[in-house]
MIGUPA-708497 format. One record per residue (C-alpha): residue in one letter; x, y, z. Coordinates in steps of 0.5 Angstrom, whole numbers, plus 500, padded with zeros to 3 digits. Example, Ala and Ser with C-alpha at 12.3 -4.5 7.8 and 13.67 -1.06 7.14 Angstrom:
# MIGUPA-708497
> a_525_491_516
> s_527_498_514
END
This chain:
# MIGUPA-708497
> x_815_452_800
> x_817_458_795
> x_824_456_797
> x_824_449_796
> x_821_451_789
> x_826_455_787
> x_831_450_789
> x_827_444_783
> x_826_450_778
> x_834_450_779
> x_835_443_779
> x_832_442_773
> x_834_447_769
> x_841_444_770
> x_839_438_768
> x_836_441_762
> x_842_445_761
> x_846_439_761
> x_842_434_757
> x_842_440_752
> x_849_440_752
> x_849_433_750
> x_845_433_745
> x_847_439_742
> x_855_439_742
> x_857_433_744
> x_854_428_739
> x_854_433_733
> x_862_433_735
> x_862_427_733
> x_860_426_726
> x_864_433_725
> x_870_428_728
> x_868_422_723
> x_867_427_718
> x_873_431_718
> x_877_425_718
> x_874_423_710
> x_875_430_708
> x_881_433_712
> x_886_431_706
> x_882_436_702
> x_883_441_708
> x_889_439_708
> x_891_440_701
> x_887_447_700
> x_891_450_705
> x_897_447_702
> x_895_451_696
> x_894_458_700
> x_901_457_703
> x_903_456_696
> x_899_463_694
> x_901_467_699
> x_909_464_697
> x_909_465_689
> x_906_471_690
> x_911_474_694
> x_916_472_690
> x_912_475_684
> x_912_481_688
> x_919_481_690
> x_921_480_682
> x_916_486_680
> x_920_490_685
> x_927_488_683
> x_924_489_676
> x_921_496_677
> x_927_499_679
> x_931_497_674
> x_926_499_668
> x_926_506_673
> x_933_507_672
> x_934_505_664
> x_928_509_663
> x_933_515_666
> x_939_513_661
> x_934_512_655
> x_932_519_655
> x_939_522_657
> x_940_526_651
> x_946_529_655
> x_950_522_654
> x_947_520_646
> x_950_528_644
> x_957_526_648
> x_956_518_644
> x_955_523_638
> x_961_528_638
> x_965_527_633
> x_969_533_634
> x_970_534_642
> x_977_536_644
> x_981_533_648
> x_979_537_655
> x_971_535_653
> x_973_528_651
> x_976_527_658
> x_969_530_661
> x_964_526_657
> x_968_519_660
> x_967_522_667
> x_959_523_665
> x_960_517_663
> x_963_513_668
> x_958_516_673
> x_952_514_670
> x_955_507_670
> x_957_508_677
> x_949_510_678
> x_947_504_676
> x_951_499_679
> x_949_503_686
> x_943_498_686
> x_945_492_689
> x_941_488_684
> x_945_490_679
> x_952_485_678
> x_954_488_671
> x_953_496_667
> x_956_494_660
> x_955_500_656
> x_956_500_647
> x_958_506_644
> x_962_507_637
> x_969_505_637
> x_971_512_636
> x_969_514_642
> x_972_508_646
> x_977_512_650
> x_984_510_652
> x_981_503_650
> x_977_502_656
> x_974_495_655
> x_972_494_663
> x_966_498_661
> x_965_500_655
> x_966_496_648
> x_965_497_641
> x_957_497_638
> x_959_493_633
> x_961_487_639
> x_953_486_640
> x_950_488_633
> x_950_481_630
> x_947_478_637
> x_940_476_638
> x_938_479_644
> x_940_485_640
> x_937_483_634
> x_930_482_638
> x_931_489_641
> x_931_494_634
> x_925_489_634
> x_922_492_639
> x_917_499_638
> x_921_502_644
> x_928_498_643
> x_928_498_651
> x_926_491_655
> x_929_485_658
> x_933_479_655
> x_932_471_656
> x_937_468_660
> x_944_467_657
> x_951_466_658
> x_957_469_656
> x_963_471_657
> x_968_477_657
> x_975_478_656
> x_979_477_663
> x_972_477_666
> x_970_470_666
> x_963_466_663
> x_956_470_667
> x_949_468_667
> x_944_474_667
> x_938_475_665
> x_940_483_662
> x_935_489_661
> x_938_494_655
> x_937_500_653
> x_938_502_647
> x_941_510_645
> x_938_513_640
> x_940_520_637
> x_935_524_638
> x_936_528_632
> x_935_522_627
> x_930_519_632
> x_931_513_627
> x_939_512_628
> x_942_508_634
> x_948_510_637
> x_950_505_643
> x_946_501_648
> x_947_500_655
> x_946_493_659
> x_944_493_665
> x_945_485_667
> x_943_482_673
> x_946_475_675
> x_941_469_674
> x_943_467_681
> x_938_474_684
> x_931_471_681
> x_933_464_682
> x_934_467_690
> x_928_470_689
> x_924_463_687
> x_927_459_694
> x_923_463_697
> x_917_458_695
> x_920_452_695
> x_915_448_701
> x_918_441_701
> x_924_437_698
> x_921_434_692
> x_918_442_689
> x_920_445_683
> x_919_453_681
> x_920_457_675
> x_921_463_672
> x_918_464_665
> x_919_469_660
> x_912_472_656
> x_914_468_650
> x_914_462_656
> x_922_461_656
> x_925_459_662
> x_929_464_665
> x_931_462_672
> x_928_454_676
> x_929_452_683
> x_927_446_687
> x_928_442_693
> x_934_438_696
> x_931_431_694
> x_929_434_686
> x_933_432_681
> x_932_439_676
> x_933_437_668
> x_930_440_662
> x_925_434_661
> x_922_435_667
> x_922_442_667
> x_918_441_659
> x_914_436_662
> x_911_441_667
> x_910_446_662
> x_907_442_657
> x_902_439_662
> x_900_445_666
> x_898_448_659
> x_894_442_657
> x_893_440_650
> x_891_447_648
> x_897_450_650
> x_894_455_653
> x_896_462_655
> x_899_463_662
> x_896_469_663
> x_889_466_662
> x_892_460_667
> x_894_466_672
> x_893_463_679
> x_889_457_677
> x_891_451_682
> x_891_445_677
> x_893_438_677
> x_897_435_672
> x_901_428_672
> x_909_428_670
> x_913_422_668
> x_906_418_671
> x_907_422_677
> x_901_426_680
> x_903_433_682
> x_900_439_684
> x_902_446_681
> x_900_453_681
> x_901_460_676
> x_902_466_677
> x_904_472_673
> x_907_478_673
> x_903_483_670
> x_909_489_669
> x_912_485_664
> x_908_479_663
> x_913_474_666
> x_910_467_670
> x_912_464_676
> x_909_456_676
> x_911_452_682
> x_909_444_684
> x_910_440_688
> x_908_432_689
> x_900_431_690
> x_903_425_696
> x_907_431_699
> x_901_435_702
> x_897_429_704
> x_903_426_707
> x_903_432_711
> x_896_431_714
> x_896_424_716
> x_899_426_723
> x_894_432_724
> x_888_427_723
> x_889_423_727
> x_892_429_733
> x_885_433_731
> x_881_426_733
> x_885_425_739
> x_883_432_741
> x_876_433_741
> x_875_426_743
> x_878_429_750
> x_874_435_750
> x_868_432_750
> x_869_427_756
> x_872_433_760
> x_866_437_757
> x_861_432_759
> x_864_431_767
> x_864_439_768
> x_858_441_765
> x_853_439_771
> x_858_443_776
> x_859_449_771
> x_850_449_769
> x_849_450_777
> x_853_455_777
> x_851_459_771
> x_843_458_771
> x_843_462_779
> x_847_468_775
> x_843_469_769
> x_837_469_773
> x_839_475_777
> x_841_478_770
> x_835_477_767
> x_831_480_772
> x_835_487_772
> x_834_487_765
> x_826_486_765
> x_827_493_770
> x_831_497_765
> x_826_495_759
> x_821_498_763
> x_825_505_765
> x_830_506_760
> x_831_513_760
> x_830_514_768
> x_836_509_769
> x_840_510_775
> x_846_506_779
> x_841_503_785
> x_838_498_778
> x_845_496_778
> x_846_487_781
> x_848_487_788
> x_854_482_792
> x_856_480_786
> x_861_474_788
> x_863_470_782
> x_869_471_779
> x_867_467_773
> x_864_468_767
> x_857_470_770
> x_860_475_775
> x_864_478_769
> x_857_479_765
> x_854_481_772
> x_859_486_772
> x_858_487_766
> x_851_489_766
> x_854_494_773
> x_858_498_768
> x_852_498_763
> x_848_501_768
> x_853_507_770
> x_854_508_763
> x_848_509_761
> x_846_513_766
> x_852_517_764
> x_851_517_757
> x_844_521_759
> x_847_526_763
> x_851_527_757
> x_845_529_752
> x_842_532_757
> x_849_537_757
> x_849_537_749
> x_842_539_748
> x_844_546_753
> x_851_547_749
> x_848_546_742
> x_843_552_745
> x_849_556_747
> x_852_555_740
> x_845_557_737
> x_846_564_740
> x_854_564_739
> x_853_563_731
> x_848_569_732
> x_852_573_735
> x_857_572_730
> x_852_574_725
> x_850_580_729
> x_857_582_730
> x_859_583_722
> x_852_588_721
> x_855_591_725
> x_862_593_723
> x_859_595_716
> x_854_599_719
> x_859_603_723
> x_863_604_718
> x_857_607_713
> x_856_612_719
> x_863_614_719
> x_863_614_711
> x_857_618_711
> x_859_623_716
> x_867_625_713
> x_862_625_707
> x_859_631_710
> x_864_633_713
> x_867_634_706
> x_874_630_708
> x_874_625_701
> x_881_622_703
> x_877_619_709
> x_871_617_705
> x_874_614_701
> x_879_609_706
> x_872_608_709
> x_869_606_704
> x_875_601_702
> x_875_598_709
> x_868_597_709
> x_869_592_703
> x_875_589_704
> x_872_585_710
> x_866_584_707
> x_869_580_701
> x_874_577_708
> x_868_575_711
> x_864_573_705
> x_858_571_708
> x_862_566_712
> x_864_561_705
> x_870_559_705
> x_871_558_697
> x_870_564_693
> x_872_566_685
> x_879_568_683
> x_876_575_681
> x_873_576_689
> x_880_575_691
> x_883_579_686
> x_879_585_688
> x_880_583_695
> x_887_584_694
> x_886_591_689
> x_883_594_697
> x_889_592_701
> x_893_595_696
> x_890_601_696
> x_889_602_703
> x_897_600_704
> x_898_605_698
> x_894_611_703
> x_898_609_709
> x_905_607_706
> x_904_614_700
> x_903_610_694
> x_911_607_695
> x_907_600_692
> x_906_600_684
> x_902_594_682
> x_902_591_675
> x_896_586_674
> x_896_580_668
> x_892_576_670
> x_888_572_664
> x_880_573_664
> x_880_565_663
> x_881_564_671
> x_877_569_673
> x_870_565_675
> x_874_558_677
> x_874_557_684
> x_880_558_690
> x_881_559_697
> x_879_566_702
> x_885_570_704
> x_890_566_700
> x_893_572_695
> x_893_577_700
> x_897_574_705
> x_903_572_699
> x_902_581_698
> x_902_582_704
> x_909_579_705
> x_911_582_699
> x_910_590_701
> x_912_588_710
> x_918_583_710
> x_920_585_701
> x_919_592_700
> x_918_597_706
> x_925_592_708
> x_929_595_703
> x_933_602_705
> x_929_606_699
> x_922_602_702
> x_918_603_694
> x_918_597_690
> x_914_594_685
> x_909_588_685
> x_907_584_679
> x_901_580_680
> x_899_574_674
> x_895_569_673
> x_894_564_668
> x_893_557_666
> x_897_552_665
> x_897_544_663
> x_889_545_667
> x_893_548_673
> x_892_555_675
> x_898_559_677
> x_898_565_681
> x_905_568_681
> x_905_574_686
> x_914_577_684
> x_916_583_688
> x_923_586_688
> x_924_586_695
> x_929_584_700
> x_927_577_700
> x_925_576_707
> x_930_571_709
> x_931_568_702
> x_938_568_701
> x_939_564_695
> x_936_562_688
> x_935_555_691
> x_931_557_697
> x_925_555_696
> x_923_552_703
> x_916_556_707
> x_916_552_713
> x_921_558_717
> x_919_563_714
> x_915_568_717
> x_909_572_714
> x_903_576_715
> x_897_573_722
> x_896_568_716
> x_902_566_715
> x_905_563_709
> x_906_556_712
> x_898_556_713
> x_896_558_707
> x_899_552_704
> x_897_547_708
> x_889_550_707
> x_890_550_699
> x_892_543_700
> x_887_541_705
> x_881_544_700
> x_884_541_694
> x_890_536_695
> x_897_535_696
> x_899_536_689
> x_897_544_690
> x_900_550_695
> x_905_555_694
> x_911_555_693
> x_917_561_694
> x_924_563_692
> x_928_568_689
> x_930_569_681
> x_936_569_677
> x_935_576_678
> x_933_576_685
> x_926_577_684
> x_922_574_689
> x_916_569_687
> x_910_566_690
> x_907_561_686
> x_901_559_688
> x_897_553_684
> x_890_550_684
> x_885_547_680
> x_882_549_674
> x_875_548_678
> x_869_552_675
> x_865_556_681
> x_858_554_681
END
């Protein structure tokens, strides 16, 4: 009877699970099909509009990266006060005249590196025109007259970008660019322009740049300026482009009001051209407030839904008769494997944490989803059983920690009070010398310990320091002279332990006791600079394995048990990548530790 009772409560759960299969998936599957079928015009056209997005964004990006790099490079040309005084030499002789044209040449060789640029035309005074060299260089008074000119003397900071033009050179043919000048101004009379440089990049890159968004035969893509004329266009095989339409999208997109595009900057509108409805979208650039517009016909988007309508009905029309013929078969199946689960778990929720590997399901067979979740719950057995095991030991390392952390206490209070017993008996024993090397010893490690901080102030450091060298000087017979400049501005900001005098150390082992006479000079400043303390430790040493003025590198060279390489690293992980040390030599063959840090008060 228990046997046979089982097998009922069996059956009807596997009839329960598949009424509620019915109920709950299939019918609700069907009105969702129905539903989607009225509505999937407007998934359709959303994700058409994300597809857009993600394409004119793109773009855009590509364009503001084109555009950055340019600027980057006539930035450098516009603060070049080496080229405006060769442009304004009048009198440089015949040797000097041929050097400033090669300068010339190599910064317009620099500009036309970057493939994006097509053309480098560079305007200076006629008088400066060597050997008539009309290939690159052309009289000023060639552009003064010109608009682009005109608008760009305009300009607060008479640097910018050009709409799209046409024009044409002698022996060069007609271009179409679009062209970023610069314009080169005499840094004496900071009102007077000398020249101007054009750096022109031919139309044809910003509209390769705009097909990257054209989705369809029949779209259009432009390319605005930020007084909204149009710089580049492209469009689908099937569009006829022609200003009328292009002016027509613009208008329409802007509404009535004319309404700014950085306003409409990613606003995904509808708007009818010539009677036609078509969808379009904005976005601008916010580097230098360009906007690319891009539309297609509203018909375009639909047409591309119908057939995934009707694909999606068919689908889940055929999931649902499978679905309902399988599901009596697969419930009979899962009911007898969730129900050994189950009755594991209301063990486990009993003895959690006396759980071991005799609760785990026995002969699992499945090989299906029930016996994955069976093996599963296997797992989680074994797991948690190691998980407190793993306590278990944490608790006991913890405790071994307690006490080595202890020890480490102990261990500096012990070194001190040696060393007071060895102070007090060369004290007694009338011997000052050794007093005193104790004495300095005792608190050199003390401020090296520092009660176990690692960010100490500046002043501890510096006396830190002044320790070891009066312990070196006892040991090496005052050979070291130490000068100090150090402004009492810098002395309670904060920096890291045991990073000055590892960069002196270096300086007296591998600079001075390295040179023949082994007696040098070390020279210890600190200032701040622009909110940066510098700490430059200058020694006359033989450089330890500095050859030249240029050698600047620390990663190869070897210090004191800190090392030079590990005293950087700890500075920039305390307080950045924008602070370290950095080593070379001087003109005069100094050698120079730099260290920089924060300004940071010690609290």
């Amino acid at each position: 009877m228990k046997k046979l009772s089982k097998l009922t409560r069996s059956t009807r759960l596997r009839d329960r699970f598949t009424l509620i299969y019915i109920f709950f998936l299939a019918i609700p599957m069907l009105f969702v099909c129905l539903y989607l079928y009225g509505q999937l015009s407007i998934i359709s056209e959303y994700q058409g509009q994300q597809v857009v997005e993600r394409a004119i964004r793109q773009s855009g990006a590509s364009i503001a990266s084109l555009v950055e790099e340019i600027e980057n490079v006539a930035g450098q040309v516009f603060i070049n006060t080496t080229l405006v005084k060769y442009i304004t030499d009048e009198d440089s002789s015949d040797a000097n005249q041929y050097s400033e044209l090669k300068y010339i040449e190599n910064i317009i060789d620099q500009i036309l590196y970057y493939p994006q640029v097509g053309y480098v035309r560079m305007y200076i005074p006629s008088y400066k025109l060597y050997a008539r060299n009309y290939a690159i260089m052309f009289p000023i008074e060639d552009i003064m007259d010109t608009e682009n000119y005109k608008q760009l003397i305009g300009r607060e900071r008479q640097i910018g970008w050009t709409d799209s033009y046409s024009y044409s050179i002698k022996d060069q043919g007609s271009r179409d660019v679009i062209t970023y000048m610069v314009a080169l101004k005499d840094f004496t009379q900071i009102a007077r322009i000398v020249g101007c440089v054009c750096i022109d990049i031919k139309q044809s890159t910003f509209i390769e740049k705009l097909k990257v968004t054209i989705i369809g035969d029949n779209a259009v893509s432009l390319l605005l300026s930020d007084r909204g004329d149009v710089m580049a266009s492209a469009s689908g095989d099937y569009c006829k482009l022609d200003t009328n339409l292009i002016d027509e999208i613009i208008l329409s997109y802007r509404g009535k009001d004319n309404v700014d595009f950085h306003e409409l900057n990613g606003k995904y509108l509808t708007v009818k051209v010539d009677g036609k409805k078509y969808v379009a979208i904005s976005h601008t650039i916010k580097s230098n407030g360009w906007t690319i517009v891009y539309t297609m016909p509203h018909s375009d988007i639909l047409a591309r839904s119908k057939k995934l309508m009707n694909t999606i009905i068919i689908t889940v029309m055929f999931i649902i008769t499978i679905s309902v013929m399988s599901v009596v078969i697969v419930t009979d199946r899962i009911t007898k494997g969730i129900s050994r689960v189950i009755s594991k778990m209301n063990d486990i929720d009993i003895v959690y944490h006396n759980v071991s590997p005799h609760m785990q399901i026995d002969n699992v067979s499945y090989n299906d989803e029930i016996g994955s979740l069976q093996k599963t719950f296997n797992g989680m057995i074994s797991r948690i059983y190691q998980l407190n095991n793993e306590i278990y030991q944490t608790k006991i390392l913890k405790r071994e920690a307690e006490l080595r952390a202890l020890q480490a206490q102990i261990n500096p209070h012990f070194l001190y009070n040696m060393l007071d017993s060895i102070n007090w008996m060369a004290l007694k024993a009338g011997n000052d010398a050794i007093s005193d090397v104790v004495s300095d010893l005792g608190r050199f490690y003390r401020i090296s310990l520092s009660g176990g901080k690692d960010i100490i102030t500046i002043a501890e450091e510096l006396e830190h320091v002044k320790l070891y060298i009066a312990l070196q000087s006892k040991r090496f017979e005052d050979a070291i002279t130490v000068n100090y400049n150090v402004d009492s501005t810098v002395m309670g900001l904060k920096m890291a332990k045991l990073t000055l005098q590892p960069l002196v150390e270096n300086a007296i082992i591998h600079g001075i006791m390295e040179k023949p006479e082994k007696k040098g000079q070390i020279f210890i400043n600190a200032y701040i600079e622009s909110d940066i303390v510098k700490i430059v430790v200058t020694d006359d040493g033989v450089g330890f394995g500095l050859k030249n003025q240029n050698d600047v590198s620390i990663n190869n060279h070897h210090g004191s048990g800190y090392g030079l390489k590990n005293v950087d690293q700890r500075i920039k992980l305390y307080f950045g990548d924008n602070y370290g040390v950095r080593l070379y030599r001087s003109s005069d063959m100094l050698t120079i530790a730099e260290i920089s840090l924060p300004a940071i008060e010690m609290i």
